[in-house]
C-alpha positions in Angstrom: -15.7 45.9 3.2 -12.0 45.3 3.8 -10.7 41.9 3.2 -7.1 40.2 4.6 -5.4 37.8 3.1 -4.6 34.3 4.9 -1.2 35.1 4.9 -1.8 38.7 6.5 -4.3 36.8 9.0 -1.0 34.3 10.1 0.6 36.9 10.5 -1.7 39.0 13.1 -1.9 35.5 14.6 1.7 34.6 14.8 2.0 38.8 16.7 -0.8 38.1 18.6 0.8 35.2 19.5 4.1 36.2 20.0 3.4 39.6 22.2 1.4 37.2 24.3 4.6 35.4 25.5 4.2 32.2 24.2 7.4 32.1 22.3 7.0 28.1 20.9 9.5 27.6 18.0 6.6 25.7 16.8 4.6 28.9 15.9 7.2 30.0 14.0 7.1 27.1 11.8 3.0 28.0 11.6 3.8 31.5 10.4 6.0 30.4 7.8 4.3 27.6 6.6 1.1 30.6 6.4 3.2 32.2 4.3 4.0 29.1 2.1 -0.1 28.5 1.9 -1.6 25.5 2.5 -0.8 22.4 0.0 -4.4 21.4 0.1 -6.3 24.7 -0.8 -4.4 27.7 0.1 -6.3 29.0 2.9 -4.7 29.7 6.7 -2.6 26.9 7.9 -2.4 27.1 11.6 0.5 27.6 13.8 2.6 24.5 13.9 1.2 22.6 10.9 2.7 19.6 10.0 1.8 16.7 7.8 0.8 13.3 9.3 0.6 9.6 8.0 -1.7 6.6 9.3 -2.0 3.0 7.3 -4.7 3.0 5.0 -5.8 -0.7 4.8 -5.7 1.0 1.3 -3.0 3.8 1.0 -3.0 7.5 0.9 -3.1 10.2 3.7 -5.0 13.5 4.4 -2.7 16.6 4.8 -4.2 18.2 8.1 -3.1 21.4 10.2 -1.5 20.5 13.2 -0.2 21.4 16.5 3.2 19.4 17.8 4.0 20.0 21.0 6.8 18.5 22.9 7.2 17.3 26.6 9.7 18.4 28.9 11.4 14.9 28.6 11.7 15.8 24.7 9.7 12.9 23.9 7.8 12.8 21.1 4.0 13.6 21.5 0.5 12.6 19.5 -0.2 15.6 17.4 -3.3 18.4 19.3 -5.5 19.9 17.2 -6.5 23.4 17.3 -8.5 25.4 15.4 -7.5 29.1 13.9 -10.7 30.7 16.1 -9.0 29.2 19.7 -5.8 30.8 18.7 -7.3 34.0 18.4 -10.3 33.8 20.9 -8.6 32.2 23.8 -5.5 33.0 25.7 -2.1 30.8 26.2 -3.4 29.5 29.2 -6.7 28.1 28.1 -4.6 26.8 25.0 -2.1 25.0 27.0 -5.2 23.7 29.0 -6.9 22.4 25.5 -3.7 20.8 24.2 -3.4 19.0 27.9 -6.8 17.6 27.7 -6.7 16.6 24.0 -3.3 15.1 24.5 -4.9 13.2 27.5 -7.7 11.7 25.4 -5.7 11.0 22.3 -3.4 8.9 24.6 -6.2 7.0 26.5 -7.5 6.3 22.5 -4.0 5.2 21.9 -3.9 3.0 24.9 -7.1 0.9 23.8 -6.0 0.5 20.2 -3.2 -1.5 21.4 -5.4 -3.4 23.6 -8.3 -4.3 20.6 -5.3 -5.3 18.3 -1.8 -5.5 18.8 -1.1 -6.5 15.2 -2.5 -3.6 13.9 -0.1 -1.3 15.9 2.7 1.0 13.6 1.4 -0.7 10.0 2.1 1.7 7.7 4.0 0.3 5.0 2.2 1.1 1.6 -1.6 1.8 2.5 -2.8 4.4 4.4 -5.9 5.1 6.2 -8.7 7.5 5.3 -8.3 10.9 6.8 -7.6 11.1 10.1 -10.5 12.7 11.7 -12.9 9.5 9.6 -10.6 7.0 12.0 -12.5 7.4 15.4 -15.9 6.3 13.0 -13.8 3.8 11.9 -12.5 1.8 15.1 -16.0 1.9 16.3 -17.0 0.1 13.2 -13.7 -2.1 13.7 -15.1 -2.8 17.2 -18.8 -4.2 16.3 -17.5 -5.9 13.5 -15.1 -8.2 15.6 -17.9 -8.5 18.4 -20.6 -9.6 15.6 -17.4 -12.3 14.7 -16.8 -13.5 17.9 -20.6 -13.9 18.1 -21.1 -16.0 14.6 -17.9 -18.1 15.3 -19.3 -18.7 18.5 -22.6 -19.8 16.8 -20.4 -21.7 14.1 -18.5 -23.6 16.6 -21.8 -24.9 18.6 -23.5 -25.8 15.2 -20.4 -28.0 14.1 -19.5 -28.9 17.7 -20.7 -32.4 16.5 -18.7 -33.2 13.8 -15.6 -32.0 16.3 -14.4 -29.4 14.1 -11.6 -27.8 16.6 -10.0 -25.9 14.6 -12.2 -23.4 12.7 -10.4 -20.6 12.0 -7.7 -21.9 10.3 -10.3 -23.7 7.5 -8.9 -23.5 4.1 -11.3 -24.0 1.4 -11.5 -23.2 -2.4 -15.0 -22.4 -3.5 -15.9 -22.8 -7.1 -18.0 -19.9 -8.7 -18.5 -21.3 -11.9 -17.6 -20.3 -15.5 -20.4 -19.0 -17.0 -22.2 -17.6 -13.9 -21.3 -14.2 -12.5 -21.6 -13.5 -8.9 -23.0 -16.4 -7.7 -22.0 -17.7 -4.0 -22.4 -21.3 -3.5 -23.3 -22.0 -0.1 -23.6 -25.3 2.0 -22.1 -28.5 0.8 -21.0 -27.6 -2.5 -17.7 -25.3 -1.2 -14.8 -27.5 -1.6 -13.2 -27.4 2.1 -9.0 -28.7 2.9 -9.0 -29.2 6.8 -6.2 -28.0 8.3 -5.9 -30.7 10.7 -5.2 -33.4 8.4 -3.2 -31.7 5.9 -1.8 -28.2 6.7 1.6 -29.8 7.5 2.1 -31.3 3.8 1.5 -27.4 3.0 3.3 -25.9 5.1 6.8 -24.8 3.5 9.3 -25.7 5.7 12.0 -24.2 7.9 14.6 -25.7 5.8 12.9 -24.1 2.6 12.5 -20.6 4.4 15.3 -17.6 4.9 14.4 -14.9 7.1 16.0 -11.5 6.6 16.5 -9.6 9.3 18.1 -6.2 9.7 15.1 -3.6 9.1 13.9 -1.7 12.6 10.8 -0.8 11.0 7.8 -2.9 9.3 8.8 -3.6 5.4 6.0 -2.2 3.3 7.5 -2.8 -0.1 9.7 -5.6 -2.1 11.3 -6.7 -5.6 13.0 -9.1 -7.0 15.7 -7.6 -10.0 14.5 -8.6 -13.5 17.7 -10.7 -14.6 19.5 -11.4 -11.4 19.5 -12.8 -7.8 18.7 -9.4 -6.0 16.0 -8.5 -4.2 15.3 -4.8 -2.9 13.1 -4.2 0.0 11.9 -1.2 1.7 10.7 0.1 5.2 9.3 2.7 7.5 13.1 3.0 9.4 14.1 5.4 6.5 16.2 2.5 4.5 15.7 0.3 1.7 17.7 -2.6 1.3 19.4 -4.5 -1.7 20.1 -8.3 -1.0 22.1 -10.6 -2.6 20.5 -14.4 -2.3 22.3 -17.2 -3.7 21.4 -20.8 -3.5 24.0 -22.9 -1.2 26.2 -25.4 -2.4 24.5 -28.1 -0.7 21.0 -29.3 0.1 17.8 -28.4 -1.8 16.7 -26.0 0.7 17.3 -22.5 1.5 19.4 -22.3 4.5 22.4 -23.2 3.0 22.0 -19.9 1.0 24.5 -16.8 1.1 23.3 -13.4 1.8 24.7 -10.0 1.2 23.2 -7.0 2.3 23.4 -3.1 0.6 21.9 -0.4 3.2 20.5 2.2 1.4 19.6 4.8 3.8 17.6 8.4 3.1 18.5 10.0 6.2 21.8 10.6 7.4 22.0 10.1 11.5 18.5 10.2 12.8 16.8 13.7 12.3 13.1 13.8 11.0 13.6 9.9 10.0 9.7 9.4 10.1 9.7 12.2 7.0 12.2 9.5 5.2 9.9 5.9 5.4 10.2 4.3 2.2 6.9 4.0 0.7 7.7 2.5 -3.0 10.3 1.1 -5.1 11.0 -0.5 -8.6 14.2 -1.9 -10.8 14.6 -1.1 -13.9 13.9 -4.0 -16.9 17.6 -4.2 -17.5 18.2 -4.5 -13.6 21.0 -2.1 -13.3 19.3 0.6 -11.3 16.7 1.0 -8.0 14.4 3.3 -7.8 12.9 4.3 -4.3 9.7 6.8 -3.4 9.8 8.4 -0.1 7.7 10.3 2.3 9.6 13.6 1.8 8.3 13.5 -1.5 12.1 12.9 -3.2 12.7 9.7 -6.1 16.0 8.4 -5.6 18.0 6.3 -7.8 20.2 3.4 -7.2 23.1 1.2 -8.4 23.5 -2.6 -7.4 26.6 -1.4 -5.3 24.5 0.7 -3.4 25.3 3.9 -4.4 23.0 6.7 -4.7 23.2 7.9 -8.2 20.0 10.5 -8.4 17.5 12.7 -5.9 14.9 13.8 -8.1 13.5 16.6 -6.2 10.3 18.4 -6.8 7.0 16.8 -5.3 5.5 18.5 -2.7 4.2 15.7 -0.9 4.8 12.1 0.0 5.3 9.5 -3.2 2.9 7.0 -3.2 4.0 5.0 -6.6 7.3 4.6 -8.8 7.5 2.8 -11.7 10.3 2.2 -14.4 9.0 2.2 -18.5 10.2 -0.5 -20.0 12.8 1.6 -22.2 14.3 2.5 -18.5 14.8 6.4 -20.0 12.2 7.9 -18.2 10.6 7.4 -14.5 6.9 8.2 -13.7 6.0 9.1 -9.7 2.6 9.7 -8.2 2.4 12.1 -5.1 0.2 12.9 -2.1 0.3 16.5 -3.6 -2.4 15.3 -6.3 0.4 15.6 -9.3 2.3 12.9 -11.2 5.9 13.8 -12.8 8.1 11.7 -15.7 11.8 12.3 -15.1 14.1 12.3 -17.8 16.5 9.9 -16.1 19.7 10.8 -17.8 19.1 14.6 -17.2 18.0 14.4 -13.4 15.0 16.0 -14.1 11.4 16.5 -14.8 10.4 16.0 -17.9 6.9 16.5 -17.7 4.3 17.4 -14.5 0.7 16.8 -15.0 -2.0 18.1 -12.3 -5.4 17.2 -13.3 -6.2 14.8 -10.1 -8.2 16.8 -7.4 -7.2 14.5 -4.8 -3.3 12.7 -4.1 -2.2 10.1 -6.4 -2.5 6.9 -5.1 -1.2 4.9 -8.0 0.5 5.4 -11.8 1.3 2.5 -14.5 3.0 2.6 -17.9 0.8 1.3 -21.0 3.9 1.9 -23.4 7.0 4.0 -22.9 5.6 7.2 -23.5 1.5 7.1 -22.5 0.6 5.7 -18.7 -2.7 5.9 -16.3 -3.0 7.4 -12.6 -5.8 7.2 -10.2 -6.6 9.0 -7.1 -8.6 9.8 -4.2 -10.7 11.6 -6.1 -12.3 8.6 -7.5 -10.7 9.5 -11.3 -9.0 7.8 -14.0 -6.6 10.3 -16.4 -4.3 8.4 -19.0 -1.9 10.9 -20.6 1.1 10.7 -23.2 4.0 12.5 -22.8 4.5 16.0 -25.1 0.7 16.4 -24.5 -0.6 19.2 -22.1 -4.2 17.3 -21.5 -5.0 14.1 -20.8 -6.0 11.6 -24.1 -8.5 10.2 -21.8 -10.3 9.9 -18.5 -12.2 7.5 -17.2 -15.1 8.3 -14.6 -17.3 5.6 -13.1 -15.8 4.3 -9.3 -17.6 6.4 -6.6 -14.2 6.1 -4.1 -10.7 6.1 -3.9 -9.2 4.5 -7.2 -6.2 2.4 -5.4 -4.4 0.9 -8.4 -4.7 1.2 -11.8 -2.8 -1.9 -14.4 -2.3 -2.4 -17.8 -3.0 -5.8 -19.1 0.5 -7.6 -21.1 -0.3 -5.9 -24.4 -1.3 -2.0 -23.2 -4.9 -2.7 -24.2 -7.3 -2.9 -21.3 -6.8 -1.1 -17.6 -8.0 -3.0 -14.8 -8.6 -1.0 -12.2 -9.9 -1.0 -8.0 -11.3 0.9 -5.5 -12.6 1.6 -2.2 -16.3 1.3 -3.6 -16.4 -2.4 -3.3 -15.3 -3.0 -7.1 -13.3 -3.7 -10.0 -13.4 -2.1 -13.6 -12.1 -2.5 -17.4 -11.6 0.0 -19.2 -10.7 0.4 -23.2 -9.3 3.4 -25.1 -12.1 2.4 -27.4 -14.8 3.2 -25.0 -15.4 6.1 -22.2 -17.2 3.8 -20.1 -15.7 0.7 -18.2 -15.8 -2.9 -20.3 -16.8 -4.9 -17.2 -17.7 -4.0 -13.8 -16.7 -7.1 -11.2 -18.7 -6.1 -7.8 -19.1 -9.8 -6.3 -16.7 -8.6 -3.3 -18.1 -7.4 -0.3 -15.3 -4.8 1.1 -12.4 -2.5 -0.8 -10.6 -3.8 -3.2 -6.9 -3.2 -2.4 -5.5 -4.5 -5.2 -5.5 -6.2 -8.6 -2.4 -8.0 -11.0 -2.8 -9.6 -14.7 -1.3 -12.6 -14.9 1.4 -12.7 -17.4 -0.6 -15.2 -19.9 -2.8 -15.2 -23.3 -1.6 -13.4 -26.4 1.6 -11.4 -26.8 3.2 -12.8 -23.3 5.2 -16.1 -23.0 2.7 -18.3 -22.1 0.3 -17.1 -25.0 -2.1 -20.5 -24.7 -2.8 -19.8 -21.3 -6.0 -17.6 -20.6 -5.1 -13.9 -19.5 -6.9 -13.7 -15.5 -7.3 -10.9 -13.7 -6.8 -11.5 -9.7 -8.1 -8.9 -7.2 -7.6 -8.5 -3.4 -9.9 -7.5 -0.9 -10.5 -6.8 2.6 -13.3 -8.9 3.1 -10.4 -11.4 2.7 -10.5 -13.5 -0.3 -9.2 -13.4 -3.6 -11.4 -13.4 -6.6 -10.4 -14.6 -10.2 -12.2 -13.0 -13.0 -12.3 -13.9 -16.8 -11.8 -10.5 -18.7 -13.0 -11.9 -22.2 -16.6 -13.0 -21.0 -16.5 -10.9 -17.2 -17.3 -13.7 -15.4 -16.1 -14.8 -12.2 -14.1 -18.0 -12.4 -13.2 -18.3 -8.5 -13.1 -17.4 -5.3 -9.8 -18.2 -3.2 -10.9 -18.4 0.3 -7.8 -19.1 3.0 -7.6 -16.3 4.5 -8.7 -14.6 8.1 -7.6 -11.1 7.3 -7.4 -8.4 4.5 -5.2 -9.6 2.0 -3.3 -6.7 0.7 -1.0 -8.6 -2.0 -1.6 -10.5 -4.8 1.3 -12.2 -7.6 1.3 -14.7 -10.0 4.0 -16.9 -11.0 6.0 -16.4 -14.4 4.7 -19.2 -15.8 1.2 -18.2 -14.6 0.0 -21.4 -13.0 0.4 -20.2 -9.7 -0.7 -17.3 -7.6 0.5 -16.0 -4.6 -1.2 -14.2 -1.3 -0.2 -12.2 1.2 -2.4 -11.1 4.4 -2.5 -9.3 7.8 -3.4 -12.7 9.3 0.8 -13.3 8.8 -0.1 -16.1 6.2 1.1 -16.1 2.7 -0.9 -19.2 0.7 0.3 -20.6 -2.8 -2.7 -21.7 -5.1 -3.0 -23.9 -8.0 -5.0 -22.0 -10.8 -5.6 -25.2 -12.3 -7.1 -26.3 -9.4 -8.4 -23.3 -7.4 -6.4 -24.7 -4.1 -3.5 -23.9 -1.5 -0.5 -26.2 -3.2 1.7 -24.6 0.0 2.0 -21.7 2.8 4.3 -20.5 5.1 2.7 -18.1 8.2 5.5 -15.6 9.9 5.1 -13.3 12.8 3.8 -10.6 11.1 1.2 -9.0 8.7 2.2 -9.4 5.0 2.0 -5.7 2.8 3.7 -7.4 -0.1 4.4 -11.1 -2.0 6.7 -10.9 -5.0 8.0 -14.0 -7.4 11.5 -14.0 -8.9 11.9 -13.8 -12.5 13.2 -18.0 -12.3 9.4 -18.7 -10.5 10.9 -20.7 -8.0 11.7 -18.4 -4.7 9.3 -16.0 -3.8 9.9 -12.8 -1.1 7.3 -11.7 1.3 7.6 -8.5 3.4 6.3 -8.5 7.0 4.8 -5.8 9.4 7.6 -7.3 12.3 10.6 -5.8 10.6 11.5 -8.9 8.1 11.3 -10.0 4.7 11.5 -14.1 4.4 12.5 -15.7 1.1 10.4 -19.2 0.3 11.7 -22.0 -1.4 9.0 -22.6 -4.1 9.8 -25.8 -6.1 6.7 -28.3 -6.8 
């Protein structure tokens, strides 16, 4: 039995095609990326394939074959999907016919999404959604979920209607889980609540205390604050990041007396393929001299403060999910959508060292010391590798979804770890199976952070916490000596998609899609201030002083908060 290979099967398509009169510059592009093979398998890449990006709640994308077609207004369409048998089997009339219909009822899908939630419309930023043909199953989940809580507020409101609680979506409460008892929710009276009506304006930070940035024309999905100076870097979908000098004013205690300077970094010159260029990550170096960005057309660049590009680090085949500096600042580790992560010899401009053991994209990479670091993936894995070596020194198996993030605690010892199977691990180079396994929340964990206490950090007599953020909308506190659960921070409405704590560790901050960012107490387990903007929140980060912190919205802006207690 003769056998054809994909590329001679692209081919025969691509003539069949072509000698059938439907000369589309888009089946060119099919052919050769046929040629090229597919970047997830290898295998027949239809006509017109193209890669395409959706927010994750938690971040990474599926790389699917596509067909783009244009209109005759040369406005951009939704992508129609075709499979390799209709290409062959049908004829360029019943394909235009398919593509029409398809088109039709992606558009009427697209129509109804904006009506269930505006908010939700164009976020992108860091997280990505599961693969795209998983996202109809998804909105129809979305959909009963906010009719079953329309229906229990409903209920809640008539059982409290009594006590003229008229305000009870914007309850903030702390809830207590106890120090030696793990996993247990207290119900009923014990919750401690803070009612919004009598207090929220002595926590509200304001107007005088907040500076709005403006100048991005897409949402901001990432932001830093430079190690030793008053920088911070932010970075968006409209193909630029940005490098902003803030200085506190000469008069008043507030921060709208302060001066602002502005750096546009942009990855795209004029405005071709500028979807291909959204910035997806960045990270300064320790001494604070350089940026370093992560794109969606899979390049690293490199920054000065001046704003001058100084490196393209080219060889990814896919979108960069994660970038981050080693404390030495000589070499550069990036995760990609095309399941590999590279170090870069910085000085050199190039790659030092490319490991491909992940099955699925790389969704997040960390430095335990200047040479060794961790990456997760989708494919639920944990590989920890050292540079020079050819395999990894370790790997840890145990979540049973997406890993999406993976952190060293302050001394390189334990990796904390989170996923989209509802928990939290640590993990030990001593041990091949996790240390703890925190599973008291009851949707994915987005993310987790150390604080920067207990020994070897500069508050060494403070307890080392580990914070995680979910989408079931809290944020849960976990002691990593015993694994217990010391709290659960309940303020928010949304999924909270960023956690930080302050320098001195005594203070953690939130970031949500409900547009709120809350401050907590640690000492306390309550909201100390907040500030809510016009958009959802993808990042909160403190500077390196403790007392401004930077918060990245879904509505184009970063705003700068005035934290002094």
């Amino acid at each position: 039995m003769t056998s054809i290979t994909s590329v001679e099967l692209n081919y025969l398509v691509f003539r069949y095609l072509q000698e059938s009169g439907f000369a589309h510059s888009a089946f060119a592009l099919g052919y050769e990326a046929g040629i090229n093979k597919s970047p997830i398998d290898g295998n027949l890449v239809p006509p017109g394939a193209l890669v395409t990006f959706v927010q994750k709640g938690l971040q990474y994308l599926e790389m699917e074959a596509n067909l783009n077609f244009q209109s005759d207004t040369d406005l951009e369409e939704d992508f129609s999907f075709i499979q390799p048998v209709d290409l062959i089997t049908k004829d360029v009339y019943q394909l235009r016919q398919m593509i029409k219909e398809k088109r039709r009822i992606l558009q009427k899908d697209k129509d109804k999404d904006k009506e269930i939630d505006k908010e939700h419309e164009g976020e992108r930023g860091r997280v990505r959604e599961k693969e795209r043909h998983e996202r109809e199953k998804e909105r129809e989940k979305d959909r009963e979920r906010t009719e079953k809580d329309k229906q229990q507020e409903k209920q809640h409101e008539e059982h409290n209607e009594r006590d003229m609680v008229t305000d009870q979506e914007d309850r903030i409460n702390a809830t207590h889980e106890g120090n030696g008892v793990s996993g247990v929710k207290h119900e009923g009276p014990e919750p401690m609540d803070i009612s919004t009506n009598s207090s929220s304006q002595a926590y509200q930070i304001p107007s005088s205390d907040t500076l709005v940035l403006e100048g991005h024309t897409s949402e901001v999905c990432a932001c830093a604050w430079s190690p030793t100076g008053s920088l911070l870097a932010s970075g968006s979908g409209d193909s630029t990041a940005r490098i902003w000098t803030i200085s506190d004013g000469s008069s008043g205690s507030g921060m709208r007396n302060s001066l602002v300077n502005v750096l546009v970094l942009k990855h795209v010159k004029g405005r071709t393929n500028e979807k291909s260029k959204d910035v997806t990550t960045l990270d300064w170096n320790g001494e604070g001299t350089l940026l370093a960005t992560g794109s969606y057309d899979g390049q690293a660049r490199i920054w000065n403060t001046n704003g001058e590009l100084r490196s393209t680090l080219s060889k990814h085949k896919g979108p960069i999910f994660s970038l981050k500096w080693n404390k030495k600042g000589d070499y550069l580790l990036t995760g990609s959508c095309d399941k590999t992560a590279i170090v870069w010899d910085v000085k050199s401009e190039e790659c030092k060292q490319q490991f491909e053991f992940h099955k699925g994209p790389t969704l997040d990479v960390d430095w335990r010391n200047n040479v060794s670091f961790a990456t997760s993936s989708t494919d639920s894995m944990i590989h920890v590798f050292k540079i020079g070596e050819s395999h990894p020194s370790r790997t840890f198996s145990g979540h049973q979804g997406e890993v999406n993030c993976v952190k060293w605690d302050p001394t390189g010892s334990l990796l904390a770890s989170c996923s989209d199977d509802i928990s939290a691990k640590i993990w030990s180079l001593k041990h091949d199976k996790h240390v703890h396994d925190f599973r008291e929340h009851s949707k994915e964990i987005y993310t987790i952070r150390w604080s920067p206490t207990g020994p070897g950090t500069n508050n060494p007599n403070q307890q080392l916490v580990l914070a995680s953020a979910s989408f079931d909308s809290t944020v849960k506190l976990w002691d990593v000596d015993s694994g217990n659960l010391l709290c659960t921070l309940n303020g928010h409405r949304e999924p909270v998609y960023s956690v930080a704590f302050s320098p001195n560790g005594e203070y953690l901050a939130s970031g949500s899609l409900d547009r709120s960012m809350h401050v907590w107490s640690l000492k306390e387990s309550k909201i100390v201030k907040t500030y809510t903007g016009n958009g959802g929140i993808f990042e909160v980060c403190w500077n390196k002083e403790g007392d401004k912190i930077a918060a990245c919205f879904a509505n184009n802006t970063v705003c700068v908060l005035d934290f002094r207690m």
